[in-house]
C-alpha positions as CSV (number, residue, x, y, z in Angstrom):
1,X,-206.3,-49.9,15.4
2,X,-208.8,-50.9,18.5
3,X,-208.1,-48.5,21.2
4,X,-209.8,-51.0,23.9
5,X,-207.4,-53.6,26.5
6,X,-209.0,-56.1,24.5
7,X,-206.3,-55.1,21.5
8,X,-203.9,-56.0,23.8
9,X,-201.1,-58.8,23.8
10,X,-202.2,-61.4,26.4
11,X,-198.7,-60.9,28.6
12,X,-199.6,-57.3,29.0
13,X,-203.2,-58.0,30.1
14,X,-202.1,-60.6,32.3
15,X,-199.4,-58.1,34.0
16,X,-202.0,-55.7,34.1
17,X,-204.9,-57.8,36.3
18,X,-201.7,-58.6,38.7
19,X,-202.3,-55.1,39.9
20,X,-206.4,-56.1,40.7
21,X,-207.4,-57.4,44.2
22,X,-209.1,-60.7,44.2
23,X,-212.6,-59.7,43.8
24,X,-211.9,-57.0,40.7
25,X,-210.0,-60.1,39.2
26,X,-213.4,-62.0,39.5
27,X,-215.6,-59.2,37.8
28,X,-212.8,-58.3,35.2
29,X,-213.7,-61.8,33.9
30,X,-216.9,-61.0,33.2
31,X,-216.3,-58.0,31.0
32,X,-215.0,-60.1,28.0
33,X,-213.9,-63.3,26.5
34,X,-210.7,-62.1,26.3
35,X,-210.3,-60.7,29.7
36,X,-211.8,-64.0,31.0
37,X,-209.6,-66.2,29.9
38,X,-206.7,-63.5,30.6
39,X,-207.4,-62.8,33.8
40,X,-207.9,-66.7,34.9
41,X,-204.2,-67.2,33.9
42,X,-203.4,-64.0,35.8
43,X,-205.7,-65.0,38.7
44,X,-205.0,-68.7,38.7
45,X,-201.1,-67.3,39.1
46,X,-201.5,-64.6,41.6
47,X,-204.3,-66.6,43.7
48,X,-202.0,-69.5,43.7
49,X,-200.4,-69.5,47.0
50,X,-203.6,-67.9,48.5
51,X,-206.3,-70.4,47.2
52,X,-204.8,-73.0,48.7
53,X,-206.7,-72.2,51.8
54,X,-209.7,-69.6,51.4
55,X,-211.9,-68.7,53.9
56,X,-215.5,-66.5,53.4
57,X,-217.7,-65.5,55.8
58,X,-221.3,-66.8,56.0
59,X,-222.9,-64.0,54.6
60,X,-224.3,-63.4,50.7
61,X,-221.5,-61.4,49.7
62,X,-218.9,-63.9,50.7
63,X,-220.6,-67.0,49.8
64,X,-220.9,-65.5,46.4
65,X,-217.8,-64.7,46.2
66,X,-216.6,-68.0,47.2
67,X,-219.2,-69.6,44.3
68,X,-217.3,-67.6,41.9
69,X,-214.1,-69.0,43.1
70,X,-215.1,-72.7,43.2
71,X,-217.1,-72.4,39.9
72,X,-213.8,-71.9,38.0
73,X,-212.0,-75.2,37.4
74,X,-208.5,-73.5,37.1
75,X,-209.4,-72.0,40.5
76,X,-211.1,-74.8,42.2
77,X,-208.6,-77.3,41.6
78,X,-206.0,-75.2,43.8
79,X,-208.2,-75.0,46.9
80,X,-207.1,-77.5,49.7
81,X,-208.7,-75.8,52.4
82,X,-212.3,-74.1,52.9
83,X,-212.9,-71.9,56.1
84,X,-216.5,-70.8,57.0
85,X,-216.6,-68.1,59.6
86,X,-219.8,-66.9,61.1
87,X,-220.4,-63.3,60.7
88,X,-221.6,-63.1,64.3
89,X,-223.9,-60.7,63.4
90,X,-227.2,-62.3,65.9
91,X,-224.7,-62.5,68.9
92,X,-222.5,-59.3,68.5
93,X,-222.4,-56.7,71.4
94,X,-222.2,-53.2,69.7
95,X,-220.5,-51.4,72.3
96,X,-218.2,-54.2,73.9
97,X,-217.1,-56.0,70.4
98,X,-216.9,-53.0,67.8
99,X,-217.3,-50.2,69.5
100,X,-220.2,-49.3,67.4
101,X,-221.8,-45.4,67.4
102,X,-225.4,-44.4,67.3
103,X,-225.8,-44.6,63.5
104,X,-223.7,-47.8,63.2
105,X,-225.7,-49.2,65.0
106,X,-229.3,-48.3,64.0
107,X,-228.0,-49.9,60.3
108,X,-226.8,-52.9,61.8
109,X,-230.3,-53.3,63.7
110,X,-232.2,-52.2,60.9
111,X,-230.6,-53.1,57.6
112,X,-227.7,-55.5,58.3
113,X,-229.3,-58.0,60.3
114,X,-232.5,-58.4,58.5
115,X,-231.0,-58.7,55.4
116,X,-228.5,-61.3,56.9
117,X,-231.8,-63.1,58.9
118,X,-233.7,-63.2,54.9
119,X,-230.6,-64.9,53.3
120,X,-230.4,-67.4,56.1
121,X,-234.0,-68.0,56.1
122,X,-234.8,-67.9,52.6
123,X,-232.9,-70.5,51.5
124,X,-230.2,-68.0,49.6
125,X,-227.4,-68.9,52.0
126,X,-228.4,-73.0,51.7
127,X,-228.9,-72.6,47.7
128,X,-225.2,-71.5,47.4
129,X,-223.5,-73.7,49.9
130,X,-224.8,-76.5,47.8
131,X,-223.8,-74.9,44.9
132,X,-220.0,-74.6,46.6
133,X,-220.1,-77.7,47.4
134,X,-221.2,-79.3,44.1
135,X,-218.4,-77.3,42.9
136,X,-215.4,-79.3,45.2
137,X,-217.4,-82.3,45.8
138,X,-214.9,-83.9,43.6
139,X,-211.6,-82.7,43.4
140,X,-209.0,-84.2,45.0
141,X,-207.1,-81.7,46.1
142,X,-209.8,-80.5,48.6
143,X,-208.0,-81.3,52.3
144,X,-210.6,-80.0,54.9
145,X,-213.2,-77.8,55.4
146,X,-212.7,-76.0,58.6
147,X,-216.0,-74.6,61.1
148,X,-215.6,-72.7,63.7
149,X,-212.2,-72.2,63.9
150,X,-210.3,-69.4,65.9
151,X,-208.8,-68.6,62.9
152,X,-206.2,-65.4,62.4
153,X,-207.7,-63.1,59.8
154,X,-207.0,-59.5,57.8
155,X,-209.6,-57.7,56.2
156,X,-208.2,-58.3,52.5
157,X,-208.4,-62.4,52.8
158,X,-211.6,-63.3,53.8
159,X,-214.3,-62.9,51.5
160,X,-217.7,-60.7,52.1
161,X,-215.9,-58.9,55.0
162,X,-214.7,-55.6,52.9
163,X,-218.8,-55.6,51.9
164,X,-219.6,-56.2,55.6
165,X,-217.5,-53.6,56.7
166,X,-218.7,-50.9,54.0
167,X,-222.4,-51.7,55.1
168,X,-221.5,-50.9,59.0
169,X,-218.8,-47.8,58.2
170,X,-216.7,-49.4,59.9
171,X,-213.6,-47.5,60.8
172,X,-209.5,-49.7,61.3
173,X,-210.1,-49.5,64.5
174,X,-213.4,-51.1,64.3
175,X,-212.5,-53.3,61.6
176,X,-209.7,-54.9,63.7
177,X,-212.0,-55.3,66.9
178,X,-214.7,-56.8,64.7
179,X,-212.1,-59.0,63.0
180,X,-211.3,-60.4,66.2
181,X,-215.1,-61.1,67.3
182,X,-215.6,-63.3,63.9
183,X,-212.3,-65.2,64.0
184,X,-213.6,-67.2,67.5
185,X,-214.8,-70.3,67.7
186,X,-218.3,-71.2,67.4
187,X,-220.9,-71.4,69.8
188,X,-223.7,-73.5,70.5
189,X,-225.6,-70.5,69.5
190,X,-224.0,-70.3,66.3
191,X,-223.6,-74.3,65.6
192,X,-227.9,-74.7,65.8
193,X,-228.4,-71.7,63.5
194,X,-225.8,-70.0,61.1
195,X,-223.0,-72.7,61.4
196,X,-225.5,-75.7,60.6
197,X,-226.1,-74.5,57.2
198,X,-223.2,-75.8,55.8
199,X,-223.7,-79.3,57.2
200,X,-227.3,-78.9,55.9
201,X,-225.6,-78.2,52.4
202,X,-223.1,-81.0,52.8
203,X,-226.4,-83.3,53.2
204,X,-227.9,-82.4,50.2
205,X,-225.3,-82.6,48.4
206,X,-224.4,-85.8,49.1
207,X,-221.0,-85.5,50.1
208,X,-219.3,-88.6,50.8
209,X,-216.0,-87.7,52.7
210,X,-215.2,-86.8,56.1
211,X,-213.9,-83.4,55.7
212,X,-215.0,-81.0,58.2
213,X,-213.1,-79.9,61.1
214,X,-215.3,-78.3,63.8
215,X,-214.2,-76.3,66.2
216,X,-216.9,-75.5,69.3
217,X,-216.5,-73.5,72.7
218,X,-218.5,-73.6,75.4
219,X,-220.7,-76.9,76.2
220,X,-223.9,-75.6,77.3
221,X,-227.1,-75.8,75.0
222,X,-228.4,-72.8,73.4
223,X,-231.7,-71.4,75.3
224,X,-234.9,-72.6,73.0
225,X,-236.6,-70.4,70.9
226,X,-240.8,-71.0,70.7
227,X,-240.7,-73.3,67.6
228,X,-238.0,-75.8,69.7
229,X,-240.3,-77.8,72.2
230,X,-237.7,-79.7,74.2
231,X,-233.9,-79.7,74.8
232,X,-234.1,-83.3,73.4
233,X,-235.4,-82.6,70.4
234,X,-232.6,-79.4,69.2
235,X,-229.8,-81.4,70.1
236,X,-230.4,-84.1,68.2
237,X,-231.4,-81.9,65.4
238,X,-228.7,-80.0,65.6
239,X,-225.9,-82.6,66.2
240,X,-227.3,-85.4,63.8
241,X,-226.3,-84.0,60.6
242,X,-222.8,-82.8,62.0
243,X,-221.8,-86.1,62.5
244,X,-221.5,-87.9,59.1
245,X,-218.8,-84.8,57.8
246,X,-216.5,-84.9,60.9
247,X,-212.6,-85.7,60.7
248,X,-211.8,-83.8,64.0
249,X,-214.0,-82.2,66.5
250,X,-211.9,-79.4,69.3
251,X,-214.6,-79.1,72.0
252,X,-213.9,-76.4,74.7
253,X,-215.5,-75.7,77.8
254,X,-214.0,-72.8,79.1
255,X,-216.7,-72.0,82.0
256,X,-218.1,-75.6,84.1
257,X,-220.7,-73.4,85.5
258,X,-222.7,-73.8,82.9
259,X,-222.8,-77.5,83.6
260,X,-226.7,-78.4,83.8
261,X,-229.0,-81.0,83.1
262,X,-229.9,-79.5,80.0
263,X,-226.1,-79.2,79.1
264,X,-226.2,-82.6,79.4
265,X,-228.5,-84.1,76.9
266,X,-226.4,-80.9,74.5
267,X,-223.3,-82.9,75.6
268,X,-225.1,-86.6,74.8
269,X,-225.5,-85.6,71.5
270,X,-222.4,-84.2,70.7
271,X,-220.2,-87.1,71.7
272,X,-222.4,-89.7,69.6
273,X,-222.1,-87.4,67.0
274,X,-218.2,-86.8,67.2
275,X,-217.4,-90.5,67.6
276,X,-216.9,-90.8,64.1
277,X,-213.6,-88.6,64.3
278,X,-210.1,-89.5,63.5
279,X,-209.0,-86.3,66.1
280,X,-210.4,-84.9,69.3
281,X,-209.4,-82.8,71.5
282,X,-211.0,-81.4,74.6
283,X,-210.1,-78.5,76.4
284,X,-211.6,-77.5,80.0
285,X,-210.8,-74.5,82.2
286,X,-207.3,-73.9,83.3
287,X,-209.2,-71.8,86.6
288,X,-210.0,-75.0,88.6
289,X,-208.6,-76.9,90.9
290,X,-211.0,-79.5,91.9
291,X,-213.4,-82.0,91.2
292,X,-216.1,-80.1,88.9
293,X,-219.4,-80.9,87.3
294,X,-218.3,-79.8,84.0
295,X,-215.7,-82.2,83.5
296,X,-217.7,-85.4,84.9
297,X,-220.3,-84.1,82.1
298,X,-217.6,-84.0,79.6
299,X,-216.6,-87.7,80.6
300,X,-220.2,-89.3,81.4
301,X,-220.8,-88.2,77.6
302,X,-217.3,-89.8,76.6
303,X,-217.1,-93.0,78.4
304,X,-220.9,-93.9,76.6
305,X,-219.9,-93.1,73.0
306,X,-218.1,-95.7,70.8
307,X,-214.8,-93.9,69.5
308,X,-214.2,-96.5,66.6
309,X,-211.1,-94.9,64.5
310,X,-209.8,-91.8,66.6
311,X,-206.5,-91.5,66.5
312,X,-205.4,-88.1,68.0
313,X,-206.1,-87.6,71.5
314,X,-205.4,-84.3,73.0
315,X,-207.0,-83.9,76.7
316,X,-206.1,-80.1,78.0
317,X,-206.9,-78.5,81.5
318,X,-209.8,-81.4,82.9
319,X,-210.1,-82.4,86.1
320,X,-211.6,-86.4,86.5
321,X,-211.1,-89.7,88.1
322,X,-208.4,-92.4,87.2
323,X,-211.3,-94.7,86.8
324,X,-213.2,-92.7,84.1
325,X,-210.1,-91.5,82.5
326,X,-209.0,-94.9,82.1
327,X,-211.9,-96.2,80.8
328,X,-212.5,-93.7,78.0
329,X,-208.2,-94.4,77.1
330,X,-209.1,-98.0,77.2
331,X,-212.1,-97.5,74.7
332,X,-210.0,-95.3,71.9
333,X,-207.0,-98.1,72.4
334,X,-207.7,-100.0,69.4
335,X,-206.4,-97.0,66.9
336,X,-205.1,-94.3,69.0
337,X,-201.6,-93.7,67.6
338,X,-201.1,-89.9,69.0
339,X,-202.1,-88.9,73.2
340,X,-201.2,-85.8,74.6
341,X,-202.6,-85.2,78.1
342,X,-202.0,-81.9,79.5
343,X,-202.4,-80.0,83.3
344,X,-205.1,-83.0,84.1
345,X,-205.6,-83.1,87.6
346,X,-206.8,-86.3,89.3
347,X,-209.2,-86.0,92.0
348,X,-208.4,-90.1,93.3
349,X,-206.7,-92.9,91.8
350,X,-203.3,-92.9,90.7
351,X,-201.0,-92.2,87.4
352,X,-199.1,-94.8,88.0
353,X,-202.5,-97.1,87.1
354,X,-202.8,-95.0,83.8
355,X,-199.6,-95.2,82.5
356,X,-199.2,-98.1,83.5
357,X,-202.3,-98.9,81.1
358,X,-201.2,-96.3,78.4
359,X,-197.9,-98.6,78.0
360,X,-200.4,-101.5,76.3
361,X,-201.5,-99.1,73.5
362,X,-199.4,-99.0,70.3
363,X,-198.5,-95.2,70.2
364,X,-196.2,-93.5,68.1
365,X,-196.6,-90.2,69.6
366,X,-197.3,-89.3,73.7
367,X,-196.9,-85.8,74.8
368,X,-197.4,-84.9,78.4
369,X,-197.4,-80.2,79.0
370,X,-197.8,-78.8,82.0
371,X,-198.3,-80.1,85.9
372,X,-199.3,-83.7,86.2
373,X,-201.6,-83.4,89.4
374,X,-202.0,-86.1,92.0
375,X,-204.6,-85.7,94.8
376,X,-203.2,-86.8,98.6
377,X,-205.4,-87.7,101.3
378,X,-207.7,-84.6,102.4
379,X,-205.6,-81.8,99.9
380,X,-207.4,-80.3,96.7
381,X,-204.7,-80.3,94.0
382,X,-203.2,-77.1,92.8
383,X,-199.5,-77.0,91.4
384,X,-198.6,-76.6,95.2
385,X,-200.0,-79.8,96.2
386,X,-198.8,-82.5,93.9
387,X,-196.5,-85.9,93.6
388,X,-196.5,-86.1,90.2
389,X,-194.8,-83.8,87.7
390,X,-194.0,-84.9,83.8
391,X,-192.9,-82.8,81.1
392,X,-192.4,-84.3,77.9
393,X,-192.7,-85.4,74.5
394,X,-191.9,-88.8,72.8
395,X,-191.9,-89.7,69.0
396,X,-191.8,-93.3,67.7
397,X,-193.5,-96.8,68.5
398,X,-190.4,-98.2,70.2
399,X,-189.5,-94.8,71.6
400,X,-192.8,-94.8,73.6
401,X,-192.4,-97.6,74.7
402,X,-189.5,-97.6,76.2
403,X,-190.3,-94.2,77.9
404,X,-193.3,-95.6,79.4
405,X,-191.1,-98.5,81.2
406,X,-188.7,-95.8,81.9
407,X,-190.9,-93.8,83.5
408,X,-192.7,-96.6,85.4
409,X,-189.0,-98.0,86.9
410,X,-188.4,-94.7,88.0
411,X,-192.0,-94.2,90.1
412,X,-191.3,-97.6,91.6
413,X,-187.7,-96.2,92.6
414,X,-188.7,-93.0,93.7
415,X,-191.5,-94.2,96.1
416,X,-189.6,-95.8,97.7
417,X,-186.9,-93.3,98.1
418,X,-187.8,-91.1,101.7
419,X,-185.4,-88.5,100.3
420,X,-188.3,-87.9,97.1
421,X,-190.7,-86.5,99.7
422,X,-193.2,-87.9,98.3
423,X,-192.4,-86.1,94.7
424,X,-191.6,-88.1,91.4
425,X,-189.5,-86.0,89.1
426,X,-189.5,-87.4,85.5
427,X,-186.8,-89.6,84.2
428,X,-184.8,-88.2,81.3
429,X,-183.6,-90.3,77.9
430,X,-182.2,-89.0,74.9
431,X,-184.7,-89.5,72.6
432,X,-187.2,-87.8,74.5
433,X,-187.7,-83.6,74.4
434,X,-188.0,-82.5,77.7
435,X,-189.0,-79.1,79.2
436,X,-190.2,-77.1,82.3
């Protein structure tokens, strides 16, 4: 009698690989025939709930491991959602980030980071994107692939980080804080180099849906480097080939002193090239109070792009002017079906001229967070200094609708009511949620 597992019924190997993590289940495969078509069964049932959204760094280890994953039709076919994290390895701060000591760090300076800048560089880490992307280019259960996103992870789900970690020595502690450095949104930094591989990959490999959900923070152009001749030239390179891939775009700016004019042609760029979304959101800085460059950048790039089929709208924490507000709602009118608008302060005009606009467009969903901030004559507007506050959601075409009007009637009664002071409180209806 064979003494090896391969004797073994199939039921008892299959119980047996339901004990292996997800990258011993991956090698087990390759030991036999038998254990490869055991441990697919076993892995295709224990990976189940897990594969339906698996996220790798972008590093050889977990790109490979992702490969694998994709290259098996029982696994593939489970995956609905793909997140690429950058290992934010060229922009990580030793001390401040992981905590890193003396030998840590002379590894990640002398072995870590070269070998990551060879695989970039060399065409390893573009040669196996394609091949991922070859691999779900056609199945239909493939939802999104998701770029940048500030996305909640553990050590044991994301592939290549256990072999990240065991190159650094990375202690729990370290682990966790190093964890939390990768799982942030993307840079400009990161979006020209590391992150643009996959869009490079998507290219090549002619992939003809709109997938991608990118996620970006900050709005300032990465500084050149000596091959990069102009500020023109590496935002159009960099934001030409994100565009084609795009379903939503979240851009946030979280510091508007890095508004410049160099920002600006970054900023051109990146609105042509997110135009083509079916959901945007924008999110400034909830530290001002006033009229700031960085938001009139946000909106001269806004108002010149053609938003032709967005239809989530989520404006967060921006400070503008009724007219260019107004202008960019009017623009995305056509298909806009969901608008939330949240703490956005108006430095002139009046809300009563935007909703009063917003009640033309056929929504089915309007959510309003936070203080609705209306300037008066010669006062910067802060949540002390306001004659507008709204605090509510709305579900339904008819529903909006009839809030809208609602809420309109109700401005036009209170403005005229000396008792108000001046302050518009929010009408209430049943089929609105209300808060605040």
């Amino acid at each position: 009698m064979s003494s090896t597992l391969d004797a073994l019924p199939a039921e008892l190997a299959a119980e047996i690989c339901d004990f292996l993590n997800k990258a011993d289940l991956l090698k087990i495969r390759q030991t036999s025939r038998f254990f490869n078509q055991v441990s697919v069964i076993s892995l295709s049932k224990y990976l189940r709930p897990k594969l339906q959204s698996v996220k790798a760094l972008l590093t050889e280890e977990g790109l490979r491991c992702l490969n694998d994953l994709t290259r098996v039709p029982q696994f593939c076919s489970k995956i609905e959602n793909i997140y690429l994290a950058d290992h934010k390895l060229y922009e990580l701060d030793t001390q401040v980030d992981v905590g890193l000591g003396h030998f840590q760090s002379e590894a990640l300076l002398n072995s870590v980071i070269p070998a990551q800048q060879h695989f970039d560089m060399s065409g390893q880490a573009l040669a196996l994107l394609q091949s991922i992307f070859a691999n779900v280019k056609s199945s239909a259960r493939l939802a999104s692939i998701r770029i940048g996103y500030d996305i909640h992870l553990s050590r044991h789900d994301i592939c290549g980080f256990s072999h990240l970690s065991r190159s650094l020595s990375l202690d729990n502690a370290q682990q966790y804080k190093y964890l939390r450095r990768i799982s942030e949104r993307a840079t400009p930094w990161a979006l020209r180099s590391t992150m643009s591989q996959p869009f490079l990959a998507l290219q090549a490999t002619n992939f003809s849906r709109r997938l991608v959900h990118l996620q970006l923070q900050k709005m300032a152009q990465p500084g050149l480097i000596v091959a990069e001749r102009s500020s023109g030239s590496i935002a159009r390179r960099t934001w030409n080939v994100v565009g084609p891939y795009l379903q939503s775009a979240h851009i946030t700016a979280y510091d508007h002193r890095e508004a410049n004019p160099k920002s600006a042609l970054w900023m051109k760029e990146c609105t042509t090239a997110i135009s083509g979304v079916d959901e945007l959101q924008i999110r400034g800085s909830e530290d001002h109070y006033d009229e700031c460059s960085g938001c009139t950048l946000i909106f001269q790039g806004l108002t010149k792009a053609k938003f032709s089929r967005i239809a989530r709208l989520d404006l967060i924490d921006l400070c503008i002017d009724e007219q260019n507000l107004s202008r960019f709602l009017n623009d995305c009118s056509s298909t806009l079906q969901s608008l939330q608008l949240d703490s956005i302060g108006l430095i002139c005009g009046s809300w009563y001229d935007v909703i009063v606009l917003i009640r033309e467009f056929a929504l089915s969903h309007l959510e309003a967070e936070g203080q609705y901030q209306l300037v008066v004559p010669g006062c910067i507007p802060h949540l002390y200094c306001r004659n507008t506050e709204i605090n509510f959601v709305v579900s339904g075409r008819e529903n909006v609708a009839n809030y809208i009007q609602l809420w309109l009637d109700n401005w036009e009664v209170s403005r005229d009511n000396p008792h108000q002071g001046g302050e518009l409180m929010y009408p209430t209806a049943s089929y609105a949620e209300h808060f605040g």
